[in-house]
Structure formats: C-alpha cells, structure tokens
C-alpha positions in Angstrom: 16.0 -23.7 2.6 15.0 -20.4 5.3 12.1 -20.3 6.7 10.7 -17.5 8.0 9.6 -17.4 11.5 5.9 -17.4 12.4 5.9 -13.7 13.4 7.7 -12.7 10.0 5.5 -15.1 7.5 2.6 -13.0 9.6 3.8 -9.5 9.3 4.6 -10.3 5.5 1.2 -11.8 5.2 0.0 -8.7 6.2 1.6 -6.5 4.0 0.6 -8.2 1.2 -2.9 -8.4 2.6 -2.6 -4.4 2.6 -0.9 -4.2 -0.9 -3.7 -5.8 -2.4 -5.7 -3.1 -0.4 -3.6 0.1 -1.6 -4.2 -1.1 -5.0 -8.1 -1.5 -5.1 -7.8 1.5 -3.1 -5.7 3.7 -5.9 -8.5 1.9 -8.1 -11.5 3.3 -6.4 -9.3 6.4 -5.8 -8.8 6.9 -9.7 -12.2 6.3 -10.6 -13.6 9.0 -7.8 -11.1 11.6 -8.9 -12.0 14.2 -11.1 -8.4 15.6 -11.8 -6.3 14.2 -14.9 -3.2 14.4 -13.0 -4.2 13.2 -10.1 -5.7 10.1 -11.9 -2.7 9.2 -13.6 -0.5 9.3 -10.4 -3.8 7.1 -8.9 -2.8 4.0 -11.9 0.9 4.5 -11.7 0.3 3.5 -8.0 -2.5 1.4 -8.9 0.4 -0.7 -11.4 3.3 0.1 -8.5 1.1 -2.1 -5.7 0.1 -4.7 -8.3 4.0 -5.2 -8.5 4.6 -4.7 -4.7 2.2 -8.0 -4.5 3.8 -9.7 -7.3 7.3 -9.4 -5.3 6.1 -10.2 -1.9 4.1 -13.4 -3.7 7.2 -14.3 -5.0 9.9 -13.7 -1.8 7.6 -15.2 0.2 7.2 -18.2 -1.8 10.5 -18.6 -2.2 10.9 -19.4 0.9 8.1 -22.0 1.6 5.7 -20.1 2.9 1.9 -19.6 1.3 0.9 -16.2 0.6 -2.0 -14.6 1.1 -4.0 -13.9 -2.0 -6.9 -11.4 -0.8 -7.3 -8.2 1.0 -8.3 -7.6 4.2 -11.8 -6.8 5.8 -10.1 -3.2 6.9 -9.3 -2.6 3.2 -12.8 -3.2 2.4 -14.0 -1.1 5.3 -11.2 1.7 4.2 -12.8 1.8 0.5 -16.5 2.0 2.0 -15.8 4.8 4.2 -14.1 6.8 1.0 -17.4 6.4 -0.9 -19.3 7.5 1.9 -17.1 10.7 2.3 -16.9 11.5 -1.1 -20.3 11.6 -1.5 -20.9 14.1 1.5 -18.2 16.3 1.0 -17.8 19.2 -1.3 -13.9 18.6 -1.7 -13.6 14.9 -3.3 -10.2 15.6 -4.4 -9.2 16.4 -1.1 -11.1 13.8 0.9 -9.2 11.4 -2.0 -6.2 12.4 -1.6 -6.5 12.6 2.3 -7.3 9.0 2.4 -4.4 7.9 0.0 -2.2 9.8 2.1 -3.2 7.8 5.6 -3.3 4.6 4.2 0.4 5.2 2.4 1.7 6.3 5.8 -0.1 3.6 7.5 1.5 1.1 4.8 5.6 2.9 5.8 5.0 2.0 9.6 3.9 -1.5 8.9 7.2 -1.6 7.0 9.1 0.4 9.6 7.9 -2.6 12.2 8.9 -5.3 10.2 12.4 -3.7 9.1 13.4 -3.2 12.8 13.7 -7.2 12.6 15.8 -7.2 9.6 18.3 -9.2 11.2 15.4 -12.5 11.6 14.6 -11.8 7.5 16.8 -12.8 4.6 18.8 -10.6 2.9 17.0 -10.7 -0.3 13.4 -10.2 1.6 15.2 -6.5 3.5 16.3 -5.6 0.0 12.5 -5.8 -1.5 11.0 -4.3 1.6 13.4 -1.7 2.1 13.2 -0.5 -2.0 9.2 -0.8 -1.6 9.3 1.5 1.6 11.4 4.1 -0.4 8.8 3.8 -3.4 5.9 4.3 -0.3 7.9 6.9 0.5 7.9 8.7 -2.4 4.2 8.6 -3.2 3.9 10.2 0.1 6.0 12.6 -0.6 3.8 13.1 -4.2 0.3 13.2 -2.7 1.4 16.0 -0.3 2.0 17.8 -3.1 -1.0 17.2 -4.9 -2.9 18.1 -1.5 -1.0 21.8 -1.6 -1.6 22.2 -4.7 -5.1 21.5 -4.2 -5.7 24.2 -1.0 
C-alpha cells in the first residue's frame, strides 16, 4: 500500500481541517444571511464541503493515514470575527459574502500548493483534489456574482 509522505498527510490534513471550517462557515453564513438566494447557494456549499470531508476522509484513509476529524482554531477565529462584523456593519450581506469569498480563495491556494506536488500524490488523491478545486472554483466564481449583484 502508498503512503503518503509526511508533508502530503500534513497538507491533506489541513485541508480537511479547513473543509470542516468552510462548512460551519456556509453554516453560520446561511443563518446570518437575510437573502433567500443567497441562503440556498450558502447550504448547497454547506452539503458540497460536508462531501469535500467525506472524500478526503476516505482517500486519506485509504491510504493508511488518520484523518483529522475537527476544524481548526483559525476556523473558529474566522466564524467569530464574521459575527463581530455583521453586527457592526450596515451591509451583512456584503460583509457575508465578503468573507465566503476570502476563505473560498484562501481554500484554491491551499489546493494550488498541494497540486504543484502532484507527482509525490496518487493518482486517485490528484483526481479528488483537482475536481474539488474546480467546484472551489466555481463557488468563487458564484459569490462574485452575488457580491455585484448586491452593490
């Protein structure tokens, strides 16, 4: 069986740590939001990440490796600091939106990093990450939109 080397098993880790953070962020995100639209793009990412965890639990797994199972301390930090400007701004939807739109973009260059290293990863492990960086992608691409729409 692979194995994955020490600096993959942490960089996948990691992204699952931040999965589980996107979705308790689109969580939080949906319940602050005041926009039916906007709230149903906020649980069809909420459900999208859920999945994103369930494959990287899985790949990683499969190769003999333990998964994380939480979130990290920045997550937790990353949902405070929404609350806090939510409650201080005049523009929630925007503040929202602005946030879902760093983390998302923060999320594609931690995939970026660990795809330049394709070559040290399995095939099957570059297939998942590359199809979830596309999906990352297009929510990017979605809550740019939503923030023109919303000027």
């Amino acid at each position: 069986m692979m194995k994955y080397s020490e600096k993959m098993y942490k960089q996948l880790n990691e992204v699952l740590e931040k999965t589980f953070d996107a979705e308790k962020g689109y969580i939080k995100a949906m319940s602050k939001s005041k926009n039916n639209k906007t709230k149903m793009f906020f649980k069809r990412m909420t459900d999208e990440r859920a999945g994103f965890a369930k494959d990287l639990l899985q790949e990683i797994s499969s190769y003999g490796e333990k998964p994380e199972q939480n979130g990290s301390l920045e997550g937790v930090t990353h949902r405070a600091w929404i609350d806090m400007k939510t409650v201080f701004s005049k523009h929630n939807e925007e503040v929202i939106l602005e946030e879902c739109l760093r983390g998302e973009q923060i999320a594609m260059n931690e995939y970026d990093e660990i795809l330049k290293h394709k070559n040290d990863l399995p095939p099957t492990t570059v297939s998942l990450l590359e199809n979830h960086r596309n999906e990352i992608q297009k929510a990017v691409n979605k809550i740019q939109l939503f923030e023109e729409a919303n000027k």
